[in-house]
Structure formats: structure tokens, C-alpha cells
FIMARFI-762097 format. One line per field, with one value per residue (C-alpha): residue in three letters; x, y, z. Coordinates in nm, 3 decimals, always signed. Each point is the difference from the previous one (the first is absolute). Example, Ala and Ser with C-alpha at 12.3 -4.5 7.8 and 13.67 -1.06 7.14 Angstrom:
2
resn = ala, ser
x = +1.230, +0.137
y = -0.450, +0.344
z = +0.780, -0.066
***
This chain:
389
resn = unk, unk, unk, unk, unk, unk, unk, unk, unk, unk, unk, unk, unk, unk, unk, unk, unk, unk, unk, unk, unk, unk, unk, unk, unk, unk, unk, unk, unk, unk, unk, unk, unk, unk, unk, unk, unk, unk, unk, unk, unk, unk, unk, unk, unk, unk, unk, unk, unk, unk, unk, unk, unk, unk, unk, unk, unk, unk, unk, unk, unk, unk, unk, unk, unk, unk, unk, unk, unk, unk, unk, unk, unk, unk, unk, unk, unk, unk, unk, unk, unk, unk, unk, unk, unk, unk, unk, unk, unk, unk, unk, unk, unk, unk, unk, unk, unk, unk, unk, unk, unk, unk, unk, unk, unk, unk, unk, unk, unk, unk, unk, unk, unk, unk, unk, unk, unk, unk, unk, unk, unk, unk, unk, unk, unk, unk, unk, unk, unk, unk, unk, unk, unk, unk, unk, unk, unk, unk, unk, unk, unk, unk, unk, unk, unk, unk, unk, unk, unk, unk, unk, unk, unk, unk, unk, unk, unk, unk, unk, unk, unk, unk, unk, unk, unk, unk, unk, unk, unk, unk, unk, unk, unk, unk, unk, unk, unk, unk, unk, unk, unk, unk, unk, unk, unk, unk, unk, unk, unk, unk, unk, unk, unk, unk, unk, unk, unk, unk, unk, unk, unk, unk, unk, unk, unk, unk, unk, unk, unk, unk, unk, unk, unk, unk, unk, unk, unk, unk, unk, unk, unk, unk, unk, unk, unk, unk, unk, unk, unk, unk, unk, unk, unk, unk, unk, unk, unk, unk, unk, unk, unk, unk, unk, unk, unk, unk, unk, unk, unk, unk, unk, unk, unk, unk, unk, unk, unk, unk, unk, unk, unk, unk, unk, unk, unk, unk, unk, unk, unk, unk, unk, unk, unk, unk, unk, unk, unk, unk, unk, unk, unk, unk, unk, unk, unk, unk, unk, unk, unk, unk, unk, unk, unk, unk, unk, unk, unk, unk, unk, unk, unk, unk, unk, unk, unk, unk, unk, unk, unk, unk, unk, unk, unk, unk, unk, unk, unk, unk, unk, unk, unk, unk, unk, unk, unk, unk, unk, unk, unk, unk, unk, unk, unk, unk, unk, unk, unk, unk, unk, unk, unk, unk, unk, unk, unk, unk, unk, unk, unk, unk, unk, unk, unk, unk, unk, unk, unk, unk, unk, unk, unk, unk, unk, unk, unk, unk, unk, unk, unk, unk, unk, unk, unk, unk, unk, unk, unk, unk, unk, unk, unk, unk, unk, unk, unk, unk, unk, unk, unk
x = +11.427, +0.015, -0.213, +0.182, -0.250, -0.011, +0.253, +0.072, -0.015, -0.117, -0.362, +0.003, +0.220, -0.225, -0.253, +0.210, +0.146, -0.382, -0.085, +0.358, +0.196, +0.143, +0.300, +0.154, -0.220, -0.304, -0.093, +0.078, -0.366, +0.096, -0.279, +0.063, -0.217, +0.088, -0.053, -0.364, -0.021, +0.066, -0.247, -0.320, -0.344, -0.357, -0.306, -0.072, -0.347, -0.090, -0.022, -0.293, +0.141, +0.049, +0.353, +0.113, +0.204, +0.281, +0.177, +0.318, +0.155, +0.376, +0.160, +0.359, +0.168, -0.070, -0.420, -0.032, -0.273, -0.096, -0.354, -0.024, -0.254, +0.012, -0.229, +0.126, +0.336, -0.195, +0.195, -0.319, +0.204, +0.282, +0.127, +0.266, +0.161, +0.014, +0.251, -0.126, -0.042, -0.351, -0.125, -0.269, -0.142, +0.108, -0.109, -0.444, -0.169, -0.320, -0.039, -0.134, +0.052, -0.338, +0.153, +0.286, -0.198, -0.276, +0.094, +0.322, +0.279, +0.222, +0.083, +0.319, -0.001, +0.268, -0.016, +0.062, +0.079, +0.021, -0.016, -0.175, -0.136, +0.048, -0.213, -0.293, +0.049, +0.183, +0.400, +0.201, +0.294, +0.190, -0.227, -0.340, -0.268, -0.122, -0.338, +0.022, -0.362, -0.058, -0.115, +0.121, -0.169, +0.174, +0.261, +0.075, +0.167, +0.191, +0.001, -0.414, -0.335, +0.173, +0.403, +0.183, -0.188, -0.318, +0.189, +0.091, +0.358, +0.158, +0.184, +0.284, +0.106, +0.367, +0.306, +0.352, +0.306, -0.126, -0.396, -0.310, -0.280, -0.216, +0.107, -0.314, +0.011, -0.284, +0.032, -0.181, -0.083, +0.078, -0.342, -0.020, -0.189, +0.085, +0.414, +0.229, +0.165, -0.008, +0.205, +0.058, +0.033, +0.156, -0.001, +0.164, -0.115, +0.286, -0.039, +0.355, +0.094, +0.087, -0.291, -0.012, -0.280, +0.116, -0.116, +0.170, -0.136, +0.109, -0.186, +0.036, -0.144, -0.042, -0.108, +0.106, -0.218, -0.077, +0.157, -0.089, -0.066, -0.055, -0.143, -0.283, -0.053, -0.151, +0.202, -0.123, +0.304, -0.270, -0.151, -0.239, -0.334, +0.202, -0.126, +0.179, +0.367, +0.059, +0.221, +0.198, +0.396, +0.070, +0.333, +0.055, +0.312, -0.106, +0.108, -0.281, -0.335, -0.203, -0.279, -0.331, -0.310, -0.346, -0.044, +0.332, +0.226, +0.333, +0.050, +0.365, +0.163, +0.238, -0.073, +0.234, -0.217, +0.249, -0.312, -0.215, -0.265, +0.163, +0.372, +0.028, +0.359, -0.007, -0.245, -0.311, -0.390, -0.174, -0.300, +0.244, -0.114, -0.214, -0.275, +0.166, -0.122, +0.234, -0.102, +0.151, -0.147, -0.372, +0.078, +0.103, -0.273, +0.326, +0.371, -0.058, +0.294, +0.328, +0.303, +0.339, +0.243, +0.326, +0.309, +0.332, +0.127, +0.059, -0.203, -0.309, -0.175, -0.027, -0.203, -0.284, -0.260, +0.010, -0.342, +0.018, -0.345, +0.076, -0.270, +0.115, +0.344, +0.030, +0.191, -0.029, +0.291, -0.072, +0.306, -0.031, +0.172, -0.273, +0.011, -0.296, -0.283, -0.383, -0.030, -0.383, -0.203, -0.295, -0.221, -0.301, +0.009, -0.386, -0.135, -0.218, +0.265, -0.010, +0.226, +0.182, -0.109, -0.282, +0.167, -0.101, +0.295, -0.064, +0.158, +0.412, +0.016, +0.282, +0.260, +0.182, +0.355, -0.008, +0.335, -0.005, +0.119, -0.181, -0.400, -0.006, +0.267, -0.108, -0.062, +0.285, +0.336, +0.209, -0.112, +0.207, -0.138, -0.225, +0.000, +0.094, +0.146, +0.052, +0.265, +0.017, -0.062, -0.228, +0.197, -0.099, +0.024, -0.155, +0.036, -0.246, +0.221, -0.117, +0.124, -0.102, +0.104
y = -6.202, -0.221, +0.176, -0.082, -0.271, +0.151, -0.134, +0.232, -0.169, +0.081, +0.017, -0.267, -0.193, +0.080, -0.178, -0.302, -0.033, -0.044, -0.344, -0.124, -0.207, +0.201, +0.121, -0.217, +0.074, -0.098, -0.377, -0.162, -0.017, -0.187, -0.310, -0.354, -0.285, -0.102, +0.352, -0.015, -0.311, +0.125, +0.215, -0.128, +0.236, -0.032, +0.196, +0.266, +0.154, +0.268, +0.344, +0.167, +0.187, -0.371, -0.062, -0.295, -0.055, -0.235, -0.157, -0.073, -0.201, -0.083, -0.162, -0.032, -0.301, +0.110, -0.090, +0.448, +0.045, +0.337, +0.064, +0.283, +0.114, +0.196, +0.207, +0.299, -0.217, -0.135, -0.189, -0.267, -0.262, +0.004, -0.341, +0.066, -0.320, +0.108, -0.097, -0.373, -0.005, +0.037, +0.203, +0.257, +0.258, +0.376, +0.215, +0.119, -0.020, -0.161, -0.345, +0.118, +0.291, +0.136, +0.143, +0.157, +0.182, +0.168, +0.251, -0.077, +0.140, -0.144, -0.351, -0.082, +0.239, +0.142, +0.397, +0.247, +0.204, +0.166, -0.136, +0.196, +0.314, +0.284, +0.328, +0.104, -0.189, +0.261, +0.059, +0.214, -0.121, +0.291, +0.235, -0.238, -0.097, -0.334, -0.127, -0.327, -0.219, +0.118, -0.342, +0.021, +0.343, +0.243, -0.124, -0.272, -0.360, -0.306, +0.171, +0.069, -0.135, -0.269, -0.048, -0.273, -0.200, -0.054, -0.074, -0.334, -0.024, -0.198, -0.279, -0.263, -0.275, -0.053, -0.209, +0.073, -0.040, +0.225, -0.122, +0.014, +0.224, +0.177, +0.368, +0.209, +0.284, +0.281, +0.301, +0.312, +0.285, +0.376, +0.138, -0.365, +0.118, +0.407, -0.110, +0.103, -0.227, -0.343, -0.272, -0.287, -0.170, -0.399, -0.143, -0.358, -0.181, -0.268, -0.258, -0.154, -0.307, +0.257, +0.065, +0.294, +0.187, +0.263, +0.301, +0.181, +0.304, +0.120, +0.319, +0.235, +0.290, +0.234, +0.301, +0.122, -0.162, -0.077, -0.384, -0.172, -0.375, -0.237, -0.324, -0.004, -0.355, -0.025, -0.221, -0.192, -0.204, -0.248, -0.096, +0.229, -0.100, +0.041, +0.306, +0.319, +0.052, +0.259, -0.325, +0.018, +0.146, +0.282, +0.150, +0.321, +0.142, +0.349, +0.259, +0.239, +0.027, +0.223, +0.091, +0.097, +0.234, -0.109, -0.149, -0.189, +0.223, +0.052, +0.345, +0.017, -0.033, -0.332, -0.055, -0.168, -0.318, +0.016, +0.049, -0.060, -0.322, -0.049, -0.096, -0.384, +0.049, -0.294, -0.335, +0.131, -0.177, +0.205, +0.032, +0.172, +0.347, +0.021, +0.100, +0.300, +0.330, +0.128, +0.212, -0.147, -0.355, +0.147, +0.166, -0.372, -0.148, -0.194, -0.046, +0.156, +0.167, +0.029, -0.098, +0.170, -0.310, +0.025, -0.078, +0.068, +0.258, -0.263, -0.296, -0.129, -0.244, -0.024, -0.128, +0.207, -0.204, -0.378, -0.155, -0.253, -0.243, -0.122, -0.269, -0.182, +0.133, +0.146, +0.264, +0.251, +0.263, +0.247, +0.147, +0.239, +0.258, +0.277, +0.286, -0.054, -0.264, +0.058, -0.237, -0.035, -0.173, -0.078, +0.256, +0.092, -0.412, -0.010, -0.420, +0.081, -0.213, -0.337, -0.137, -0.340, -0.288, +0.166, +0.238, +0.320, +0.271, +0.205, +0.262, +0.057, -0.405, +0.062, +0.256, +0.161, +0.096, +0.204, +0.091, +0.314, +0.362, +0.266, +0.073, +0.318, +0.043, +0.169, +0.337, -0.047, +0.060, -0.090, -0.334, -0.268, +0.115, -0.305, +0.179, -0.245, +0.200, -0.140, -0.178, -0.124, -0.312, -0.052, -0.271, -0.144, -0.323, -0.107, -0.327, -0.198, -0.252, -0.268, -0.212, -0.150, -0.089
z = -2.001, -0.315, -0.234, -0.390, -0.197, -0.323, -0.224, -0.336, -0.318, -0.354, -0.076, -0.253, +0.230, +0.303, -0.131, -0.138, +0.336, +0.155, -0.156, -0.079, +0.224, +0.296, +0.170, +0.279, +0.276, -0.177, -0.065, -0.376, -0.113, -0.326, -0.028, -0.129, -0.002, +0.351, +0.182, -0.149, +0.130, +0.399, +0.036, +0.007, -0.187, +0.098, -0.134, +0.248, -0.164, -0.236, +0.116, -0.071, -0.324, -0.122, +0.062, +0.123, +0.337, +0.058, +0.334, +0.002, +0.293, +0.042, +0.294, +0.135, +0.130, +0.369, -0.086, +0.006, -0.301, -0.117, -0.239, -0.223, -0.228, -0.294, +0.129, +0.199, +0.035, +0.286, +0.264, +0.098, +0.211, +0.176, +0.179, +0.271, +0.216, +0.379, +0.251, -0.022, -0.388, -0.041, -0.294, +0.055, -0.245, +0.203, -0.277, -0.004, -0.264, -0.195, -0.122, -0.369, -0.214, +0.080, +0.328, -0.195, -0.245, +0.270, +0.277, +0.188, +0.202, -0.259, +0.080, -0.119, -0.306, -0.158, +0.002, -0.270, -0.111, +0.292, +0.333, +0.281, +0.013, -0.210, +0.153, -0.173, -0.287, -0.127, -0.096, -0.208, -0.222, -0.266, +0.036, -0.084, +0.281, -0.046, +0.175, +0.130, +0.128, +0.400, +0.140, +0.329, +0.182, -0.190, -0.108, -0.251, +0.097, -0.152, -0.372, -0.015, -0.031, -0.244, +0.054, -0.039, +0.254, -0.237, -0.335, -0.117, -0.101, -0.218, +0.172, -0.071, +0.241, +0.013, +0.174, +0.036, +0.240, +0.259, +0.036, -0.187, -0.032, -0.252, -0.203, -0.015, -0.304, -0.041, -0.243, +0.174, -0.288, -0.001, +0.222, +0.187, +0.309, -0.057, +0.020, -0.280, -0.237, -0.139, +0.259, -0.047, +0.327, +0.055, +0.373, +0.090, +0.253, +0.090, +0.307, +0.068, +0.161, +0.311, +0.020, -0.109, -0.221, -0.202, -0.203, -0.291, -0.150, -0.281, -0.252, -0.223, -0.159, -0.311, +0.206, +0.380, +0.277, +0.307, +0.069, +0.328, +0.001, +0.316, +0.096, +0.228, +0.176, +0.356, +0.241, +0.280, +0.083, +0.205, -0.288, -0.190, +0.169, +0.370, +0.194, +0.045, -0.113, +0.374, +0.161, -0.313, +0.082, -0.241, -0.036, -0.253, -0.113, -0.008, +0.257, -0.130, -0.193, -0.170, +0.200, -0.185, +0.031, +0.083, -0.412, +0.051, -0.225, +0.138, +0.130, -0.119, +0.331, +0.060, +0.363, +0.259, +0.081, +0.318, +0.309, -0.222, -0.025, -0.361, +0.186, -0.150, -0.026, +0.226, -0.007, +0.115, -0.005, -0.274, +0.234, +0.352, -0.081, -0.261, +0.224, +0.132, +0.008, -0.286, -0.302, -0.260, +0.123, -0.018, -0.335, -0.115, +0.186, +0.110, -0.178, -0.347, -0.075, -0.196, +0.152, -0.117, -0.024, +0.196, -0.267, -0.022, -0.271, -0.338, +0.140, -0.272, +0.124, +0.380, +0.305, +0.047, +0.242, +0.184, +0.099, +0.246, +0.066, +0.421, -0.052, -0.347, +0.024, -0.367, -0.080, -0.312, -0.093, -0.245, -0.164, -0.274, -0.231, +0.041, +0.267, +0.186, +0.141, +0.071, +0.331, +0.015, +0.259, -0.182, +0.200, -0.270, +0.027, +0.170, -0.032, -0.335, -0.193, -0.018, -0.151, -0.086, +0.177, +0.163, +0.172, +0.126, -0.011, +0.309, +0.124, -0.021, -0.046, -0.300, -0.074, -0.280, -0.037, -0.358, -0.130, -0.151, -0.084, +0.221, -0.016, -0.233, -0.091, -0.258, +0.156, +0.239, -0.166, +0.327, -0.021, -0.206, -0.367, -0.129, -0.378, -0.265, -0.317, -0.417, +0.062, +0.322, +0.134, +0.306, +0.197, +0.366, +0.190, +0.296, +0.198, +0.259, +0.173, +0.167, +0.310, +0.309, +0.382
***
């Protein structure tokens, strides 16, 4: 298992490294007049603390177009050709920022700083217990009552060689939501003319913590407002899984998914045997769960799911540097969303695939460590690829 993303550097340069250029796997963010130019701003709203929101859209030469707000790092649209070129928009969502800032399963958000669970809001790190917000039964979820999700970041649009996109920055202080340490935290989002979309994450810190950062878009390959997602083909690189207890914290155990309903070693509709009588499906209320990604010994970033859509024909890979993925099937998903255009998100009619280091990992030191030191870098990469046939 690939588990090495912390690069060690100097402090000073640590932080240097966060907003400067970056190394060769990371797009050349430096702006000129044209690269402002190329990615187009709108006024998104205020917030309710009186800060105000801004869209950015870019598109690639293949018509793909990709909105993000500063809010959250919100992915709001997402416009995919299918197998005859036509463009829909597979990602759910709301049509104003008034959706975004009430109650909701996370639409699109960017996660920190950490992703998923961690039990009872509650870890220990040299010696210290730290108390983090419990906002999901007992336990606390996607970095508290306000992570990165609900925080406007600072955002600059951008062009280069490879694509163009926006790089979202946020500073998170020592205490930020009970974690330890000041990060600083920058995340590109790059479309390419491949289209491709792609995600850098980059941090650092001034104090050991907990480090865990995903993106959290819903996919309905259809087209958002398009039923359920259960005819979509899923395929997961993962020959096991860590199977949870009743509040969805992993009991420790990597499970063979070989027998199992959570086999999608080969294409398999999401919806074949989701209804079987299986524990760890009625724990999940469905798929819920982290799935260990199969790599070879020295590989970074890999293949870790393909989507396929039978009706429209796209396609979505997601390949990614990071040990894990949450596939979710949008089960706590219950029609008392509506959402853009009208519609009403019922129930498992999008689906997540979260890159990620384990759920609490914190209090379980045989998982891949997700504890950023002074010093380190927090590195990560993750790639949604998308085709058609």
C-alpha cells in the first residue's frame, strides 16, 4: 500500500513552498493578463456573516465547463459531453448560494480538515486529547460543525499549459474546530483539454495534526436531475474494505470484499446487491464505506474506481494518490431537497467517490498515519477523468 505524502522540508520553507509555484506534478499557477482573462467571475451572494461569494467557470476546448464557488470550494456545475457530444450538468447541487449555506449533505464541498469520521469526536496526539464538534451521532464528520465546507476561501483563477482552473487558499488557526495547529491549506482545481478535472492539495502546519482533505461532489452521470444512479456500472480497485459498526466507524479489520456485496473488482450496476441482506449494507443504509485501493509497491497515483452511465454513455475514472475512497450511494438522500432546476433529489439518485486516508485514523495506528508534522508538507492528487462510448 502507498501510504508516503508527507514531504520533509524546513518550517520556514514549508510554508514558502505552500503558496509558491510548485514542483513538477503540480500546475504553474503564475497569472498574467491573459490567464485572468480565461476564467470567467460572477457574484455568487453574500453569506450571512457578510462575505461575498464568487463563481468561477472555466471550460476546455472539448465544451466540458466546471463552476466553483468560493464558498466551501463548491463544485456547482459540472458539464460532461456524452457519447453523441451533448453537454449535461452530472454533478447535484442548488441554483443559488442560499442552498449552500443551509443544511446539506455537502454538495460538492471540499472537506477538511479531515474527511470522514473520526469516533466520538475525540483523538489523542503526544500525549494531549483534543475534542472535536460530534455532529454526526457520536461521532464528529467532515472537520465539525464548521470545516472547510462553510468557509469562503480565497480564490485566484489561472491558465497554463496543462488547463485552467481556480487555486483556493484558507488559513485554519491553532483550536480551529478543537484541531491543533495553524494550516495553511491551498487546493487547485485544474480542468484539461483531456478532460480531465483535477485536484491538488497541498498544507502545512506549525503544530502536529490530524490532515485529511477530500472533495465531495455527487455524480449522476445521467444528468443531475435524472433518477437513481443503481443502472450506473461501477468498477473498484480494491480487493478489501473496512467494514464499520452500527455509527459507521471502521472496526479496524480490512475485509476481503471477495463474497461479499462490496466485490466491484469487476463492472457491476451500483444498484445489483445493494438490497441484500448484509450487515455492513444496513449499517450504511447502502455502500458507505472505505475502500483499501489495490497498488503496486512504488506506484503514486493510480486507478482507483471507473463509472460507466449505459444510457448517455459517459464514463468517469477516478485516479488518485491517496490510499483509500468513501463510495457512497446517497442513501440519507430522502426527496426534501430540491435542488437546481426544480429538482427534487430523492433517494440514492447521485453518488460519491471521496478520495481519502482511512475514517479515524486517528485512534487507529495500523491505518496509513494521516498526521501532518512542522515541516512536512501535506501533498495529494486526485483525478476525475472523463470519456464517453
Amino acid at each position: 500500500m502507498h501510504t508516503i505524502r508527507f514531504r520533509s522540508v524546513g518550517p520556514a520553507l514549508a510554508v514558502a513552498l505552500l503558496f509558491a509555484a510548485c514542483a513538477s506534478d503540480e500546475p504553474d499557477t503564475s497569472m498574467n493578463e491573459s490567464a485572468s482573462q480565461s476564467v470567467s467571475q460572477a457574484p455568487y451572494g453574500t453569506t450571512p456573516d457578510g462575505e461575498q461569494v464568487t463563481q468561477y467557470t472555466f471550460r476546455n476546448a472539448n465544451g466540458m465547463e466546471v463552476s466553483v464557488i468560493n464558498f466551501g470550494g463548491i463544485i456547482t456545475n459540472l458539464r460532461v459531453p456524452d457519447a453523441n457530444g451533448g453537454l449535461a450538468d452530472v454533478v447535484l447541487g442548488f441554483d443559488s448560494l442560499a442552498g449552500y449555506v443551509g443544511e446539506h449533505p455537502y454538495f460538492g464541498a471540499l472537506i477538511g480538515r479531515y474527511g470522514n469520521r473520526i469516533a466520538n469526536g475525540r483523538f489523542t496526539l503526544d500525549g494531549v486529547t483534543y475534542e472535536l464538534p460530534i455532529n454526526n451521532g457520536p461521532n464528529s464528520l467532515h472537520g465539525g460543525e464548521r470545516g472547510f465546507d462553510k468557509v469562503v476561501w480565497t480564490a485566484e483563477p489561472f491558465e497554463n499549459e496543462q488547463g485552467r482552473g481556480v487555486i483556493l487558499t484558507h488559513t485554519s488557526p491553532d483550536g480551529d474546530q478543537g484541531y491543533p495547529g495553524t494550516l495553511q491549506v491551498r487546493v487547485t482545481y485544474t480542468l484539461t483539454d483531456d478532460n480531465e478535472l483535477i485536484f491538488d492539495y497541498h498544507a502545512t502546519t506549525d503544530k502536529a495534526t490530524p490532515v485529511n482533505l477530500t472533495q465531495h461532489t455527487y455524480f449522476n452521470l445521467a444528468g443531475h436531475g435524472s433518477g437513481t444512479i443503481l443502472d450506473h456500472e461501477m468498477m473498484l480497485n480494491a480487493s478489501r474494505f473496512t467494514p464499520v459498526d452500527s455509527t459507521l466507524i471502521p472496526t479496524g479489520e480490512l475485509r476481503p470484499v471477495e463474497g461479499t456485496p462490496f466485490d466491484f473488482r469487476e463492472p457491476t450496476p451500483i444498484g445489483a446487491r445493494i438490497q441484500q441482506d448484509d450487515e455492513q449494507l444496513r449499517f450504511g443504509g447502502g455502500y458507505d464505506h472505505n475502500f483499501v485501493i489495490d497498488r503496486a509497491e512504488g506506484d503514486s497515483l493510480v486507478l482507483a474506481a471507473t463509472v460507466r452511465e449505459p444510457t448517455s454513455g459517459r464514463v468517469m475514472e477516478v485516479l488518485t494518490t491517496e490510499p483509500g475512497v468513501q463510495f457512497y450511494t446517497g442513501n440519507f438522500l430522502d426527496g426534501s431537497l430540491t435542488g437546481k432546476e426544480g429538482v427534487v433529489y430523492a433517494h440514492r439518485t447521485g453518488f460519491c467517490l471521496e478520495t481519502q486516508h482511512f475514517p479515524d485514523s486517528p485512534n487507529k495506528p495500523d491505518f496509513p498515519s494521516t498526521i501532518l508534522e512542522p515541516g512536512e508538507e501535506y501533498t495529494s492528487r486526485t483525478v476525475y477523468r472523463f470519456s464517453a462510448e
